[in-house]
N, C-alpha and C positions, 0 to 999 in steps of 0.2 A: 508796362501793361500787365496788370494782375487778370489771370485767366479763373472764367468760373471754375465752382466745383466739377460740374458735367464737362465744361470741357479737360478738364486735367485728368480724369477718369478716362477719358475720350483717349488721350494721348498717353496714360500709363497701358491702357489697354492695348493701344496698337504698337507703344514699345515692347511689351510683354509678347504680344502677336510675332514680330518680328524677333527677336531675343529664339522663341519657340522654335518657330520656321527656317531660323538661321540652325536650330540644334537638331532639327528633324532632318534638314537637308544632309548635314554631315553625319548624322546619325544612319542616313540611308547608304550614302556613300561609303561610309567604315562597316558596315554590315556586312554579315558572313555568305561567301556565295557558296553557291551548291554547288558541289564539283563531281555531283556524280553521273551526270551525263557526260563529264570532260573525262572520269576514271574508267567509265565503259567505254570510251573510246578510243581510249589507251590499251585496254584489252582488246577491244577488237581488232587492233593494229597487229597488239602484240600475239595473236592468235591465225592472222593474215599472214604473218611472218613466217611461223610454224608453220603451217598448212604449205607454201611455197615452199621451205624449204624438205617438205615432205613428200611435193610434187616432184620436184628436182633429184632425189632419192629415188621416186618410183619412176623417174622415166627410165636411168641407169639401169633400173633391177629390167625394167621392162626390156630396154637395150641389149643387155647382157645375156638374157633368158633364151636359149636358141631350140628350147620343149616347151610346149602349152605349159603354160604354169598354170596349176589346181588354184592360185591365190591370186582374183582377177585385180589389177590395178583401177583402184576408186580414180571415181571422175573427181578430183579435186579442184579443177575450176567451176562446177557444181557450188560446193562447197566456200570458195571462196569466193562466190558470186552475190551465195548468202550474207555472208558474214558483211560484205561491200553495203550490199542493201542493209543492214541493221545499221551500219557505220552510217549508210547513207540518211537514215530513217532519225538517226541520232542526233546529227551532227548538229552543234549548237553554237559553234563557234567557225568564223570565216577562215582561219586558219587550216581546219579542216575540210571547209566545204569547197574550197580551192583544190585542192589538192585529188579529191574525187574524181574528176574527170583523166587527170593522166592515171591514175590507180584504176579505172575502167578502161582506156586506153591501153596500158598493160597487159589484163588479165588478158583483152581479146586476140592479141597480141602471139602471149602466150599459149591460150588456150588454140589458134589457129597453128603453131608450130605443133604444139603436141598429138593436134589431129595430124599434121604432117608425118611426124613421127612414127605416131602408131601406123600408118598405113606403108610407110619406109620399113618395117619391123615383121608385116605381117608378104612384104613381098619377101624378105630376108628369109623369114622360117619358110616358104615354099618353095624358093630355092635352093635351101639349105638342105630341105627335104628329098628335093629331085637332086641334089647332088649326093646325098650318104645315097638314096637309091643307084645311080648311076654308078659309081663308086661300089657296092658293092657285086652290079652284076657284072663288071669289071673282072673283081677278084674272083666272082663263079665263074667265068669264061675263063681265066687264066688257070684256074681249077680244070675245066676238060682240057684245056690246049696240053696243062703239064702232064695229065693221066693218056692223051694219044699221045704223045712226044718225048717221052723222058728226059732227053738229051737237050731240051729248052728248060729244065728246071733250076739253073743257076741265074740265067734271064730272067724269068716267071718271079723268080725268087725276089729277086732287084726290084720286078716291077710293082710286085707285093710292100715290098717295104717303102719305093715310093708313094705307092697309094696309103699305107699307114701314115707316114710321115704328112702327107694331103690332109687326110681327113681329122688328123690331130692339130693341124695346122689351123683348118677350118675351124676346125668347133673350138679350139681358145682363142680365136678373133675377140681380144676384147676391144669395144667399140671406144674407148678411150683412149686408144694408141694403136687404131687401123692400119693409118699409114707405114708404121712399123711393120703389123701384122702380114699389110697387103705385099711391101717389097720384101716380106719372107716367103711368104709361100708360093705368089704370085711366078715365082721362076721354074718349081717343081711343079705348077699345075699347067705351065707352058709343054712343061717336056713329059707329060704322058703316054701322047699320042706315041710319038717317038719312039719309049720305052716298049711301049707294048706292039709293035711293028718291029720291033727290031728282036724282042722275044717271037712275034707267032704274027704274021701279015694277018694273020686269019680275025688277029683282036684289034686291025683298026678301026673298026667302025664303031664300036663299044667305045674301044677309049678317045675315040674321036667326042661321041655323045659324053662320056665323064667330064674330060677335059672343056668342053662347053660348059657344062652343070656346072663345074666347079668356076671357069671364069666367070660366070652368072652369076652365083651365089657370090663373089669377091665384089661383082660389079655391085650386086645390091647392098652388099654390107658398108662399102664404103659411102652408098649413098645414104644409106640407115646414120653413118658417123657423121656426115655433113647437116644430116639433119640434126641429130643430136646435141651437136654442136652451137647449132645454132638455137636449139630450144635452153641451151644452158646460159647461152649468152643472153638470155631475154628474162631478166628476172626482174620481179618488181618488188623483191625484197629493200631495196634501195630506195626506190616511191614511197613505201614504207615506213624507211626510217626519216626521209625527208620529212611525210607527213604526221609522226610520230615527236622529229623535233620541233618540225612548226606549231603543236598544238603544246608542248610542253612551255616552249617561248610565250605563246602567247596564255598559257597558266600564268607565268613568272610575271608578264607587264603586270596582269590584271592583282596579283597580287602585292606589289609594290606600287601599283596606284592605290590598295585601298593604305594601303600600310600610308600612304602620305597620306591620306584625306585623315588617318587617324592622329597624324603629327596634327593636324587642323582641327581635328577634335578635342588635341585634348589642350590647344592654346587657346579656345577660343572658352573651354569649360576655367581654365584659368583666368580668361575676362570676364566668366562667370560669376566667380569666388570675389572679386572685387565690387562685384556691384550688388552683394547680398546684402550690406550695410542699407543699402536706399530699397532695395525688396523687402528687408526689414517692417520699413515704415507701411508697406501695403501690404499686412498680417491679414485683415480681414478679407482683401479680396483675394488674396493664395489662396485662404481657407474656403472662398468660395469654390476658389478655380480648383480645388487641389478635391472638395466634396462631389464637381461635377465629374473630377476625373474619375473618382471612388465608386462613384456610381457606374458609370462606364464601365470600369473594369470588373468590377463585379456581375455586369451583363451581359459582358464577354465569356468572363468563368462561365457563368450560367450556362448560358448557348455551348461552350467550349466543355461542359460537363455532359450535357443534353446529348453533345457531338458523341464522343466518348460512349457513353449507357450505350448509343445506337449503334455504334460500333462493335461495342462488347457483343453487344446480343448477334448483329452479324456473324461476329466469328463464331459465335455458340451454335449458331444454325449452321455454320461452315463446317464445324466439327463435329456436327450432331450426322450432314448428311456424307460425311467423309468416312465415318465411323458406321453408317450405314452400307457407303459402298466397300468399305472392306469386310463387313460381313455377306454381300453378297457377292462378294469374290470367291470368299472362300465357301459360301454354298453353291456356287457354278463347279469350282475344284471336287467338291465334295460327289456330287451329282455324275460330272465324267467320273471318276473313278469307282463308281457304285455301277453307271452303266457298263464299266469293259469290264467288273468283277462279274458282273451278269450274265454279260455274253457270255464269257469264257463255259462256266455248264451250261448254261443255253445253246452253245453251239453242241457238245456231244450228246447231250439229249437228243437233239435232232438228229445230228448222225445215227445214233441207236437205234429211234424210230425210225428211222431211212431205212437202214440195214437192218432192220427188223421187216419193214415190207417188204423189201427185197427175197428174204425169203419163204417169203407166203404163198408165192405162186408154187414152188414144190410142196409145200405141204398141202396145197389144195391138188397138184399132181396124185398125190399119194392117197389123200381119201377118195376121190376119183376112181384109182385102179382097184380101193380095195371097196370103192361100192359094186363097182363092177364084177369085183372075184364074187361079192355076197349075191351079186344078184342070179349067177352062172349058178352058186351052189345051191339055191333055193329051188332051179328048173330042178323037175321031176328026172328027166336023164339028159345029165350035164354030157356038152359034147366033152372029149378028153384034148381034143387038141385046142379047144376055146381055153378051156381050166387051164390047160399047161401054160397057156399065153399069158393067163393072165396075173398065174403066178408065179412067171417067170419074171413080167414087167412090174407088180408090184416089189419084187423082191428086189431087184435091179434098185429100185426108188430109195427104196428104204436103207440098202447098202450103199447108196452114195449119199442119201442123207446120213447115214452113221459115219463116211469114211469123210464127208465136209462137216461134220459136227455140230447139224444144223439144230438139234436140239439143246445141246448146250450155248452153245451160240446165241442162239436167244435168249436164253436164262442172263448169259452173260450183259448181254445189252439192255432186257428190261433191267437188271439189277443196275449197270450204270446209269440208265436214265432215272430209275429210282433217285439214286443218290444225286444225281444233279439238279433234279427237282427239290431233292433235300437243302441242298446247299443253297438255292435261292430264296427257299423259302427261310432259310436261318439267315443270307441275306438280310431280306426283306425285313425282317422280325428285329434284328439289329439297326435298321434304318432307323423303322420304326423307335424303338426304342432309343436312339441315338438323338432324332430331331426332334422327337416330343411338339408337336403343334401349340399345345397350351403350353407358351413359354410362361406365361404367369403363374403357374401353379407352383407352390412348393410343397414337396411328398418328400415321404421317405426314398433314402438312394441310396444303395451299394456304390461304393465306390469301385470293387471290381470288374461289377457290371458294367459301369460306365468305360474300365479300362479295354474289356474283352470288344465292346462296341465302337470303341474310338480308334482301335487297331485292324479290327476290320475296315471300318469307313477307311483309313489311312494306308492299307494296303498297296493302291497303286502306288504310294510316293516310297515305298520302305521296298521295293523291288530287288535293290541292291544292298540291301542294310540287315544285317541279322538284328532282329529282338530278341532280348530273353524279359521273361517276368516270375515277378521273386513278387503275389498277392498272399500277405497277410490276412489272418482272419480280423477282418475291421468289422467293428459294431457301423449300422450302417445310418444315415446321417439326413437331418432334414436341408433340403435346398434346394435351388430349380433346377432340377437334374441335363435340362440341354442348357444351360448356363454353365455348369460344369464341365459338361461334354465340351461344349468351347474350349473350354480353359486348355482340357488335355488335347483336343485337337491341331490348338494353336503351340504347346507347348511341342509336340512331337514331331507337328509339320517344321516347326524351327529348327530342332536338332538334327533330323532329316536335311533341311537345306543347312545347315553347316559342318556337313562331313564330309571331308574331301580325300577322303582315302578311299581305295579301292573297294574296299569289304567293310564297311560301317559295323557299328554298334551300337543299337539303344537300349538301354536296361532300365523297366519300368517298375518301380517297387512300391509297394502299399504296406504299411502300418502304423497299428495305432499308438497316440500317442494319453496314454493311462484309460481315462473311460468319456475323456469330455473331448477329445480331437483326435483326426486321421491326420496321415499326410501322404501326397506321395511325392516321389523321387522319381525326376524322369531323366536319365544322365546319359550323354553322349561322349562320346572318344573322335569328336571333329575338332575343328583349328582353334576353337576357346574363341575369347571374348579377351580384347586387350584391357589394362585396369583402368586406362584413364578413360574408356566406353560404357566402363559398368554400371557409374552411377547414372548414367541419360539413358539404359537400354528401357525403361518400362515410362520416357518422356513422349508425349502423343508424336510421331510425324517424324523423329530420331532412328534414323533407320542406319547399317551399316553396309546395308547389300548395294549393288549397281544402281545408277539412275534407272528407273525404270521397271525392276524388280522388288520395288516392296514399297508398300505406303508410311512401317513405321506404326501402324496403329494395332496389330498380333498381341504383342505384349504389353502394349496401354491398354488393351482390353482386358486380357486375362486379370492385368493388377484391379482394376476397375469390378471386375466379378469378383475376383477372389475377396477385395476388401469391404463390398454390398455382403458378403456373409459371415462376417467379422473371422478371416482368415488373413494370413499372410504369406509372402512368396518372399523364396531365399534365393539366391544366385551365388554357384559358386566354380569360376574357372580358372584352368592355366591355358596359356597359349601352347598349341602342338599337342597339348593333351586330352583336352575336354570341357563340358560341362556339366554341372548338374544342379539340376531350378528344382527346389523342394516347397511344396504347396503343401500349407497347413490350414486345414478346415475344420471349425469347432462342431462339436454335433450338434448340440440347437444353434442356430442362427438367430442374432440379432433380429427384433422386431418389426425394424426397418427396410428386412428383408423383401417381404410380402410385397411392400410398397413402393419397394423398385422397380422388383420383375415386372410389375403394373404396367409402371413408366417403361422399361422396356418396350413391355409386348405393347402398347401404345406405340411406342416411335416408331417399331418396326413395321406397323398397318401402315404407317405415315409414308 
């Protein structure tokens, strides 16, 4: 039976069809799986584990501690309640999602012994409490018994060293070998009472009340070590590694099934290679099938380019408003410490004036009696006993304002309020000058100026840190001068947070370099910068401080200003020794200048 054209076409087509679908299918199955919800749940195990065995650590400390400890033990089933729900929130595989339920079983488990615990610890310190007290009014009463009795002082003495012996006994109870503990001491805190009767009848009822304290506090401790005991025996570090292997096993199937579907792959790409001979023959229609695929994929790129662009620009917007809020971090930073620079003569000014009205009422005393003397000596015939009065009392006035120094005293205090009105207003004037509102403009800039105002603003942070400044006479320079002020803000406030010695150092230096560039030198004596962080320190979002304390973007900024004015930034440190970042700025600025501060002070209205 010879088959039409259409239908042979018919049947190469759906052999072709099939040939495809047999290679897509094992194509799907040899495919690479994402294993990164399986490796974060590996850490979260492995961080579950930690944290347990951290708990287990702080109940001992917590156990053993018989004084308020200054360093309060973290609720770490908190913490590992979290971490269960992220584990929980994760879990992608049944291996794991089995296993959650006893690992929430556990923790509560656990977390109800350690409530047991802490409240077993906290009867312990208040007995422990009532028994050092007890115990010591013990040794006061055996104190008067021995000073009326002399002749009981070798008893006294005895009963002295067994209450030592008691209360060392006591307080090295460690909860890890009570039972030891308790049938050591537990025999001398039997025979107190005894001791102290047989020295002086007069101290049994004290040592009666010690000798309870002290069996109380034994009874609590030992009940604090049964609990302990059993909070130790309740770990779910073992849940952990169960659930830890089960999800490792079940990594290993899944990769030795793809590993076989790829033995399948590549036998069946080898029945492939045999039937290329008869694919051969259907040249034209590959070249169809193979231009619809071209087309395809070419519109995938597209879309998958299109995808991309959008993304870029996201993150540009990401980094444009990131780079945003680290500048208004650091004008929040900037702003407190202009305000407590404020206060600080703001508050003695006021004082001044305070104690400047303060003594106003005597000087209005004073012109008082001596209008009253003028007005006695104006009468035609002045009584002599009125006049004596009056300048008796005036003089009296005047002698205690001369012997409380109330004239100078004021001088004193207008003068310091003077000067601390000074000083805000020099303040102010440096702010001013410092923030420049029109970031756009570019004018002529001293660089020293910029220095003397960026070390004021920086003041609160350099509290502990000596400056010295070594300003050259620099020819002075065009560029956006609060762009600058950045630069040295961020530069100082960095070397400032990297010194960890007691009495810091930062030494600020200005000079020029021939008649076309400045530079300065801002150098620190903190922990340096290690070498293999040097090259990423000016990378956007590369930060070396704590989670939490820095964004990373300080120094991608300053490079960012300093290279919009065709300058450049040097870095150079040791560790234990220092550093020192030297910023070199040409004196005309590139043209392109103009036109960024633009785009700045644009983004930053934004």
């Amino acid at each position: 039976m010879t088959l039409q054209p259409q239908h042979r076409q018919a049947l190469l087509g759906l052999g072709a069809a099939a040939l495809l679908l047999a290679l897509v299918f094992l194509f799907v199955k040899t495919n690479g799986i994402e294993f990164k919800g399986d490796l974060r749940a590996l850490r979260l195990l492995s961080e579950m584990k930690d944290i347990d065995a951290r708990w287990d650590s702080d109940a001992l400390r917590l156990a053993n501690e018989l004084a308020p400890s200054r360093i309060p033990v973290p609720d770490r089933s908190a913490l590992l309640a979290r971490v269960l729900r992220e584990l929980e929130e994760g879990a992608s595989r049944d291996a794991i999602a089995r296993q959650i339920p006893a690992l929430k079983a556990g923790l509560a488990q656990k977390n109800t012994q350690f409530k047991a615990l802490r409240g077993a610890h906290a009867v312990s310190l208040r007995s422990f409490e009532a028994a050092g007290d007890a115990l010591r009014s013990l040794l006061a009463e055996s104190a008067v018994s021995r000073a009326r009795d002399p002749r009981s002082a070798e008893r006294l003495a005895q009963l002295g060293a067994l209450v030592a012996q008691v209360r060392s006994g006591l307080l090295a109870a460690d909860v890890t070998a009570m039972d030891d503990a308790t049938g050591a001491i537990a025999p001398r805190v039997a025979t107190i009472r005894a001791a102290a009767v047989t020295a002086d009848p007069a101290l049994g009822v004290v040592a009666g009340g010690a000798q309870a304290a002290a069996e109380t506090y034994l009874n609590a401790r030992v009940a604090e070590a049964e609990a302990w005991r059993k909070f130790s025996f309740l770990t779910v570090g073992s849940r952990i590694d169960l659930a830890a292997r089960n999800l490792s096993k079940s990594i290993e199937e899944t990769l030795d099934d793809k590993e076989r579907w790829r033995v399948y792959l590549f036998a069946y790409a080898g029945a492939l290679l045999i039937g290329v001979g008869y694919l051969a023959t259907r040249v034209l229609a590959t070249q169809q099938a193979l231009r619809n695929a071209n087309e395809d994929l070419e519109k995938r790129v597209s879309e998958r380019t299109r995808d991309l662009s959008q993304t870029l620009k996201r993150l540009k917007e990401s980094e444009a408003q990131l780079v945003q809020s680290e500048k208004m971090s650091s004008l929040g930073q900037m702003v407190a410490g202009v305000a407590h620079e404020i206060n600080t003569p703001l508050a003695y000014v006021k004082n001044s004036v305070a104690t400047a009205r303060d003594r106003m009422p005597d000087l209005h005393g004073m012109i008082e009696q001596a209008e009253r003397l003028l007005g006695i000596l104006r009468a035609e015939s002045p009584d002599p006993d009125e006049l004596n009065a009056a300048f008796g009392a005036l003089e009296t006035l005047i002698a205690r304002l001369r012997a409380e120094r109330a004239i100078e005293d004021l001088d004193t205090l207008t003068g310091d309020g003077l000067h601390g009105i000074e000083q805000i207003a020099e303040l102010v004037a440096n702010l001013k000058n410092f923030s420049r509102l029109d970031r756009s403009k570019v004018a002529s800039f001293n660089v020293n100026d910029g220095v003397h105002a960026t070390l004021l603003i920086a003041r609160p942070n350099l509290r502990k840190i000596d400056v010295e400044k070594h300003l050259g006479d620099v020819p002075s320079i065009t560029c956006s001068p609060s762009q600058v002020n950045q630069v040295l803000l961020n530069l100082i406030n960095n070397s400032a947070q990297a010194i960890d010695k007691p009495r810091g150092l930062i030494t600020v230096t200005t000079r020029p370099l021939g008649t076309q560039a400045v530079a300065i030198d801002v150098e620190d004596n903190g922990k340096g910068i290690a070498p293999e962080a040097l090259p990423k320190i000016f990378d956007p979002f590369y930060t070396t401080k704590e989670v939490g304390k820095g964004t990373g973007l300080g120094l991608s900024i300053a490079y960012k200003i300093v290279s919009q004015h065709g300058g450049k930034i040097d870095v150079r440190s040791t560790q234990g020794v220092g550093t020192t970042v030297t910023v070199t700025l040409p004196v005309e600025p590139p043209p392109e200048l103009a036109m960024a501060t633009e785009e700045a002070a644009a983004e930053g209205m934004r």
